[in-house]
C-alpha beads as a LAMMPS data file, in Angstrom:
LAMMPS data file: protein, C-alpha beads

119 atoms
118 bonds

1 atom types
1 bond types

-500.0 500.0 xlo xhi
-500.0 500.0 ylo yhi
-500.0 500.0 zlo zhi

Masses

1 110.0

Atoms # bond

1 1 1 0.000 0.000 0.000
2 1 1 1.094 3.285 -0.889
3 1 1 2.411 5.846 1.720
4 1 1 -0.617 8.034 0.541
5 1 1 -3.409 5.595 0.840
6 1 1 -1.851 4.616 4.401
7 1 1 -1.954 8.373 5.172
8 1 1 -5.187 9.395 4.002
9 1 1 -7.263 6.449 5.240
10 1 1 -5.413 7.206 8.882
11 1 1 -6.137 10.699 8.652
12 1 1 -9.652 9.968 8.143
13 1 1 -10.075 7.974 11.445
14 1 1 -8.278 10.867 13.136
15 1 1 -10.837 13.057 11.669
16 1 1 -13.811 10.573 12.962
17 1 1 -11.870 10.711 16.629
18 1 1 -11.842 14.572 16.645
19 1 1 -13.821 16.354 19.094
20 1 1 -12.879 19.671 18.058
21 1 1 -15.219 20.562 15.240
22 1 1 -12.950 23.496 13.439
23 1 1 -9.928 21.073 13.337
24 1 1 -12.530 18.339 12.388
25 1 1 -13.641 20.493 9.052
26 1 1 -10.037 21.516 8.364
27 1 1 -9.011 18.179 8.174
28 1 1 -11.829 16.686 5.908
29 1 1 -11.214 19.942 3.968
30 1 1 -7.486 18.691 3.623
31 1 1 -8.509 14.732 3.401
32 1 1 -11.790 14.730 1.021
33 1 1 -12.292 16.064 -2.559
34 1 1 -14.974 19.027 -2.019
35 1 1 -17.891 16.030 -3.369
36 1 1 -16.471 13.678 -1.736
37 1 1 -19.029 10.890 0.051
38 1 1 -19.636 8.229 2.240
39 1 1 -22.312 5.269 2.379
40 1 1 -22.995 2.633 4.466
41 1 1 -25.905 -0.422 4.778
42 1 1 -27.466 1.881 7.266
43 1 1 -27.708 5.080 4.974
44 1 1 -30.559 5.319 2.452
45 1 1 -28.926 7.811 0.425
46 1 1 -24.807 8.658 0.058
47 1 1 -23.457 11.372 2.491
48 1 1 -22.145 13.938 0.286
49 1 1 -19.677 16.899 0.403
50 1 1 -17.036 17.906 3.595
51 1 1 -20.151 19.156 5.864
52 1 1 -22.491 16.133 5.352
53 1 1 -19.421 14.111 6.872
54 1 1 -18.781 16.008 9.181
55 1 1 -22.371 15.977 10.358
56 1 1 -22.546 12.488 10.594
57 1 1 -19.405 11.881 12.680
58 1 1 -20.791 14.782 15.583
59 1 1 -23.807 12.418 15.142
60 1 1 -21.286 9.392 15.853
61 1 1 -19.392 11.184 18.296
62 1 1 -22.913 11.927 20.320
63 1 1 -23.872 8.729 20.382
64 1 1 -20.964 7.048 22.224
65 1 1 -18.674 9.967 23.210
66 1 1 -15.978 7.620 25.112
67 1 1 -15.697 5.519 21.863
68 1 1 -13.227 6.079 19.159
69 1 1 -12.160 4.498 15.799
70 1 1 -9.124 2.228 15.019
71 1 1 -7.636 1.099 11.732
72 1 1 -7.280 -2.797 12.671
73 1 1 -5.670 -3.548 9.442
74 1 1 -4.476 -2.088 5.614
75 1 1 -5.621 -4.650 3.428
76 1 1 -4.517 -3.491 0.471
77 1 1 -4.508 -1.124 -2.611
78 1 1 -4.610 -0.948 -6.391
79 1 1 -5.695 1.244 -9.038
80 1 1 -6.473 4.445 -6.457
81 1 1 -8.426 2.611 -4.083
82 1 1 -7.720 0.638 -0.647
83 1 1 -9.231 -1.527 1.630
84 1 1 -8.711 -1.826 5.610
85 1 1 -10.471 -2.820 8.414
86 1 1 -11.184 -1.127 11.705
87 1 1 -13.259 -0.767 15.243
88 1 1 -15.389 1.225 16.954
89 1 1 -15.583 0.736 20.720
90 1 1 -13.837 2.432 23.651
91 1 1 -10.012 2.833 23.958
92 1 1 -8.215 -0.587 25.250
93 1 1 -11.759 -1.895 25.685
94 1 1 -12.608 -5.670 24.641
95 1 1 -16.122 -5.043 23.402
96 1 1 -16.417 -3.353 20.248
97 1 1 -19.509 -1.475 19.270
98 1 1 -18.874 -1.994 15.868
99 1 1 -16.429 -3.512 13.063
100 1 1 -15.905 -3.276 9.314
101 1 1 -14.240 -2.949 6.663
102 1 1 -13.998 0.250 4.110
103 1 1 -13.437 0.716 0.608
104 1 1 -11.833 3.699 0.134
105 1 1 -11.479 5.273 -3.821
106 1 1 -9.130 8.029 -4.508
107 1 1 -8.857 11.052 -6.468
108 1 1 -6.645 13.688 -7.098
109 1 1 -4.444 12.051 -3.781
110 1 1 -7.720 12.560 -2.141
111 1 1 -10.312 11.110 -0.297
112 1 1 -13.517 10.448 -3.152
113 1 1 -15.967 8.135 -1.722
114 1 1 -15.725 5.678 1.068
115 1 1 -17.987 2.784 0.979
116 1 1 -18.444 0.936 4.497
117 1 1 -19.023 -2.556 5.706
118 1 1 -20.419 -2.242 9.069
119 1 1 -19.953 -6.140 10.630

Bonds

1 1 1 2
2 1 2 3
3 1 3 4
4 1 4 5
5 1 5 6
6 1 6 7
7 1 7 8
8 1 8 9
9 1 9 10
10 1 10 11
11 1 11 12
12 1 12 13
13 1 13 14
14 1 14 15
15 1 15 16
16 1 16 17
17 1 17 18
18 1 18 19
19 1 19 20
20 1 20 21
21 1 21 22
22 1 22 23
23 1 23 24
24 1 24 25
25 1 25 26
26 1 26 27
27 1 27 28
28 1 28 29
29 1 29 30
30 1 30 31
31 1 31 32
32 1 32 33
33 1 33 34
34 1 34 35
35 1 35 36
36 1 36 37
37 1 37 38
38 1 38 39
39 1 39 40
40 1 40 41
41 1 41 42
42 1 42 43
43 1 43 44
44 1 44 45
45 1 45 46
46 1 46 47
47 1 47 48
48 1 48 49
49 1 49 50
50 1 50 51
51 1 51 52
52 1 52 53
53 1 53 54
54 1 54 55
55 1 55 56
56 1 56 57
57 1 57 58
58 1 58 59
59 1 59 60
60 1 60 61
61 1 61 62
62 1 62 63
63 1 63 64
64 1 64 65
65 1 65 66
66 1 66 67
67 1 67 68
68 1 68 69
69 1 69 70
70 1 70 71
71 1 71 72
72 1 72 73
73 1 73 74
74 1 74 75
75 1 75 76
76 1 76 77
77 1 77 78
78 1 78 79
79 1 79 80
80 1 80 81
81 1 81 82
82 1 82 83
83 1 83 84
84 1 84 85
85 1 85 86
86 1 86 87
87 1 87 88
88 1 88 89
89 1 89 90
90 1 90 91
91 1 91 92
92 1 92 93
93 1 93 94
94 1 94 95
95 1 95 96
96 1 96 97
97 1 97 98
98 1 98 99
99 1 99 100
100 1 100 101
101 1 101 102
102 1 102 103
103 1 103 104
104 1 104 105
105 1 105 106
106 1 106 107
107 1 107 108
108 1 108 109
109 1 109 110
110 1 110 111
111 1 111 112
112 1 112 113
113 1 113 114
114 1 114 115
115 1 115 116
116 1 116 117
117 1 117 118
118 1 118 119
């Protein structure tokens, strides 16, 4: 996997993790093409643009504020997109609320569209 997939997909988890909501938008500003999206089984409809995401993950964040997102593992990458893995559940914990695995399509050495698994 390239050093920029690694870095991007990381950088979005940060983003998920941070509280702080004008370093939260200045990072998705930095990590997401301006239409950039995200869907999941639980979404009816993509999330799309920077403040759509960032909506979601206050939405995320209010929902289990001691819980934070890990990258378990990089699967791989080809062709600008990746896959990896990763948790949801409280720091050191051994429940998780969640698990899944992303897709993750690039463009421009940004973030495009990120389609989740949720486990």
């Amino acid at each position: 996997m390239n050093k920029e997939s690694v870095e991007l997909i990381h950088g979005y988890i940060e983003a998920i993790n941070e509280r702080d909501g004008a370093r939260r938008r200045s990072m998705l500003d930095e990590l997401f093409t301006h239409d950039g999206s995200y869907i999941d089984q639980n979404l009816t409809e993509p999330l799309v643009g920077r403040e759509a995401i960032d909506v979601s993950m206050v939405e995320m964040q209010e929902l289990a504020p001691d819980d934070y997102f890990t990258v378990v593992s990089l699967l791989g990458a080809h062709n600008d997109m990746a896959l990896f893995t990763w948790r949801w559940g409280t720091p050191g914990g051994a429940m998780s609320r969640a698990t899944g695995t992303d897709t993750v399509l690039f463009r421009d050495g940004r973030i495009h569209r990120i389609l989740g698994f949720i486990n």
